[in-house]
N, C-alpha and C positions, 0 to 999 in steps of 0.2 A: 427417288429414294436418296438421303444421304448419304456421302462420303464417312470417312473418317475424322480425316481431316475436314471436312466443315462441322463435323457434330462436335468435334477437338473443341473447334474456334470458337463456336456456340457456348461451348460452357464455358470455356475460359474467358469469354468479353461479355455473355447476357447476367450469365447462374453466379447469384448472388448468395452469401451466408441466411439472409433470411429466409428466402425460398427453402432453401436445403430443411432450414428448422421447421418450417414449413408443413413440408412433404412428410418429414419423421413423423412430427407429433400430428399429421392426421393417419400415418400409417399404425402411431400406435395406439390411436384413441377409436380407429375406424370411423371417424365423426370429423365431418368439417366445422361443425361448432363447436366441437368441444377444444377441436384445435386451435382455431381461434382464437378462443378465452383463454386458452392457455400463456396463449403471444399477445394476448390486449389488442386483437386485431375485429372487427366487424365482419362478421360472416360475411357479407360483400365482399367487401375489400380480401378475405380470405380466398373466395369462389373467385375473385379475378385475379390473383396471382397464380395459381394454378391455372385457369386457362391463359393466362400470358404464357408461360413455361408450354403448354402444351401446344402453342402456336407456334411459340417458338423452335420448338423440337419437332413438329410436326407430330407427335402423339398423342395419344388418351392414355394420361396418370390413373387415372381412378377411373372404378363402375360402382354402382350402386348395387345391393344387392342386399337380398333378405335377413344379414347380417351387417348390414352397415355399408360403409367404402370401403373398396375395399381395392388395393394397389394390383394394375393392371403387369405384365411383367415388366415395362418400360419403367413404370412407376418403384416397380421394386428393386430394377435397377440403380434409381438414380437414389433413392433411398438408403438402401446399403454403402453409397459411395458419400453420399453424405456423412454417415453414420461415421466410414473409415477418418473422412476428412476433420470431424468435430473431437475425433477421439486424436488424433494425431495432431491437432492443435491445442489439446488439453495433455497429450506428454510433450510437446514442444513448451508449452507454460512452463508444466513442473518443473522441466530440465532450468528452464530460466531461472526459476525461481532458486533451486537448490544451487545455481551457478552462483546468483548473487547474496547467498546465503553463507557462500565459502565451500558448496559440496561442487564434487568435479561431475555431476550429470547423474542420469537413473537409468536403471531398467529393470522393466519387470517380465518376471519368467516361471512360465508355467511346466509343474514336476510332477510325472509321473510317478509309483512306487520304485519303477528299478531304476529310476536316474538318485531320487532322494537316499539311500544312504552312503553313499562314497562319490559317487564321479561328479555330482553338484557340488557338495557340499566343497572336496578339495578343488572344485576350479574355483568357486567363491571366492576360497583362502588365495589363488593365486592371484586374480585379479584384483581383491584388495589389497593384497600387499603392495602391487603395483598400482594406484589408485585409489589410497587409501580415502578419499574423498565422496568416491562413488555409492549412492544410497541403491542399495538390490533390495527389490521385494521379488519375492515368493507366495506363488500362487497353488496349493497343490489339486490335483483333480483328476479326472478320466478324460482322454481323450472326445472324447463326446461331448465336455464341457470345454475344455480346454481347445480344443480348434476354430471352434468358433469364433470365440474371444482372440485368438490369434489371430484372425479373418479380419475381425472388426479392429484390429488394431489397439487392442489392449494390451495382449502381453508383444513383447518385441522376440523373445523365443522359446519353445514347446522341447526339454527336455523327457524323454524316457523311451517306452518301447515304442517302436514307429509301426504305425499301421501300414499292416500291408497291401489292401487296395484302397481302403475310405479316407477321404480327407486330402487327396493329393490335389485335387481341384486347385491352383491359384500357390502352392504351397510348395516350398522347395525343402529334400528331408536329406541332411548331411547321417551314414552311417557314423559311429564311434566305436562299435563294440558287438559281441555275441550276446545276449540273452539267454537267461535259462529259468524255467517256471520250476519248483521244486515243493513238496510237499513238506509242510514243516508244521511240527506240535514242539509240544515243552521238553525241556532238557529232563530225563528220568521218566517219559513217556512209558505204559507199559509196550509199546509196538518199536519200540527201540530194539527190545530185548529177544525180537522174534529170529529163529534162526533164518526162515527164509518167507519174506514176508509176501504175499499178494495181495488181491485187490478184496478178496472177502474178510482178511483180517481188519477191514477199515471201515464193513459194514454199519455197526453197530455206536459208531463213533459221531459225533456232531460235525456239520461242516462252517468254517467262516469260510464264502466266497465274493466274488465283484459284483457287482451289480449288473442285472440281465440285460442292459444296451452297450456291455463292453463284447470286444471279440474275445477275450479269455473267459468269459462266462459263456460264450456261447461252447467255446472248447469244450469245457466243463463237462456242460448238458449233454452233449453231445456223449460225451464219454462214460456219462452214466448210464445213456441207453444203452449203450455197446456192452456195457458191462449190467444186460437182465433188469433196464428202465430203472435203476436204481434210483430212490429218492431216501435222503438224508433224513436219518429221525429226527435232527434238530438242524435249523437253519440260521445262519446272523447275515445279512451282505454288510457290505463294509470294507472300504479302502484304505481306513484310518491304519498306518501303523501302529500307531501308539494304541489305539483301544484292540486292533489284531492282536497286540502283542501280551495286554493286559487280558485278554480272552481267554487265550492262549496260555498261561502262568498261571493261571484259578483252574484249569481244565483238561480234559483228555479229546479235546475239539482237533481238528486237524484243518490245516490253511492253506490253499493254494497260492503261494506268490515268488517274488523273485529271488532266485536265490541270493541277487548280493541283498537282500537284506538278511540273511542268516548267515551270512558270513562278515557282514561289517555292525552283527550286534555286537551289543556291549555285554560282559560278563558270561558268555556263552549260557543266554537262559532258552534260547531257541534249536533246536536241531533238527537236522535234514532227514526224513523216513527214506531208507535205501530203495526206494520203489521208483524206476525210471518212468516217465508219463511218454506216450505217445504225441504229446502238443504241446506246443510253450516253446520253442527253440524259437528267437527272432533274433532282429538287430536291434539295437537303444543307442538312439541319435538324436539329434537335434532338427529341429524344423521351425521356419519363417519364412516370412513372406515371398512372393516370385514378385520381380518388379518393381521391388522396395531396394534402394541400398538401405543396411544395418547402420544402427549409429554408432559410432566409436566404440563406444563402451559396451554394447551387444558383442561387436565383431572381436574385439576383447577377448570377453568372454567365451564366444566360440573357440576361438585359439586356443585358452587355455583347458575347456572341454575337451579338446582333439589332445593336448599335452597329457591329460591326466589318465584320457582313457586307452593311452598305448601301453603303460605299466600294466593296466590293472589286463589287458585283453594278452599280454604276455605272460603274465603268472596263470591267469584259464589256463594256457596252451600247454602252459610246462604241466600243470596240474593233472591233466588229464591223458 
């Protein structure tokens, strides 16, 4: 059996960028021909660089099977780290490119709902001003999307709520702050106006919530069984603020999300229903890679994350 270090040495002096693209594009075609023709390469000549690699490595990449090839876990190993490698040399380009462009480097960062209305937004503002060069893109999504893509080396770092068992695999999660999930409908709601409101006052009302492979929808569900299997007359999912909020303004719907977004709307068209939930309390932090150092302009940006969200988690404490 191999070492470490000889498997190290193997791929660092045999494993070629061809190979790599290789191994992808039959992992995602399931087809050595079709991968192939995708590389202008002879099915032959395809079938023999795959078993040179698996000689090399002493394993079996690929089985055959009633669906195609199909990548054995060795194979999906080296796959994935390819995958990492092709994406990390395609933001190594960009950064080049925006360097010689006059931009001082990129990064891209994925936002969950409770990072996107204030704690992104103002570290943005900080590290531009310091950096006025630096091109950021924003990626918004669910954790379920958004890790992934972190994984594979797309985004450089996963602002919002940090999950609390999934996704730690390979993943390092810096805390920044408290979370809070809060039920919120439109400013002049009639359930504003209740003296003392409970959970049967909210029967009757439509729900926006997340989509069923987040742990806050699973919250959710859960708390509707608790509360007599309750199922909403009307349903929307949706993480979109902007269409939440636009819902929300036409409507007497009610929305499960976080609260700094009803406290860092604009014009006060949203308000908080005074009814405490049993779930939703977490941390909202940042998370990147284990094993990676950050690039300048990432690590930046963390700093000024951890700067903006020590204000914001001190007025919580005084608030409350």
């Amino acid at each position: 059996m191999q070492g470490h270090s000889q498997i190290t040495s193997r791929v660092i002096n045999r494993l070629k960028l061809r190979q790599l693209r290789l191994l992808i594009a039959v992992g995602r075609h399931g087809s050595i021909l079709h991968a192939s023709r995708e590389m202008n390469l002879s099915q032959p000549a395809a079938t023999k660089m795959i078993k040179d690699l698996e000689v090399d490595f002493d394993v079996q990449l690929f089985e055959r099977t009633n669906r195609g090839v199909v990548p054995t876990a060795a194979g999906a190993a080296l796959i994935r780290g390819g995958q990492l490698i092709f994406s990390q040399i395609g933001t190594t380009a960009q950064e080049l490119e925006d360097i010689a462009g006059g931009n001082a480097g990129r990064i891209v960062i994925g936002t969950l709902l409770a990072a996107s209305a204030r704690l992104l937004p103002e570290a943005i503002a900080r590290v531009q001003d310091a950096r006025p060069g630096l091109v950021i893109k924003v990626v918004e999504g669910t954790n379920e999307v958004l890790m992934p893509r972190l994984r594979a080396g797309e985004l450089d770092l996963v602002v919002g709520r940090l999950p609390v068992q999934r996704h730690r695999s390979d993943l390092t999660q810096v805390r920044l702050m408290q979370g809070r999930i809060a039920l919120v409908v439109r400013a002049g709601h009639p359930l504003l106006a209740a003296r003392e409101l409970g959970f049967d006052d909210l029967r009757g009302h439509g729900w926006i919530l997340p989509p069923g492979d987040t742990t806050l929808r699973r919250q959710i569900d859960q708390f509707f069984v608790d509360e007599g299997q309750y199922v909403p007359p009307r349903m929307v999912e949706s993480v979109s603020f902007v269409t939440n909020r636009a819902l929300l303004a036409g409507s007497d719907m009610i929305c499960a999300m976080p609260a700094e977004l009803v406290e860092g709307d604009p014009g006060g068209a949203l308000a908080e229903l005074p009814l405490p939930l049993p779930f939703g309390d977490g941390p909202v932090g940042a998370s990147f890679r284990t094993g990676t150092s950050l690039p300048p302009a990432a690590a930046a940006m963390l700093d000024a994350l951890r700067a903006v969200a020590q204000p914001i988690s001190a007025k919580d404490r005084l608030g409350k």
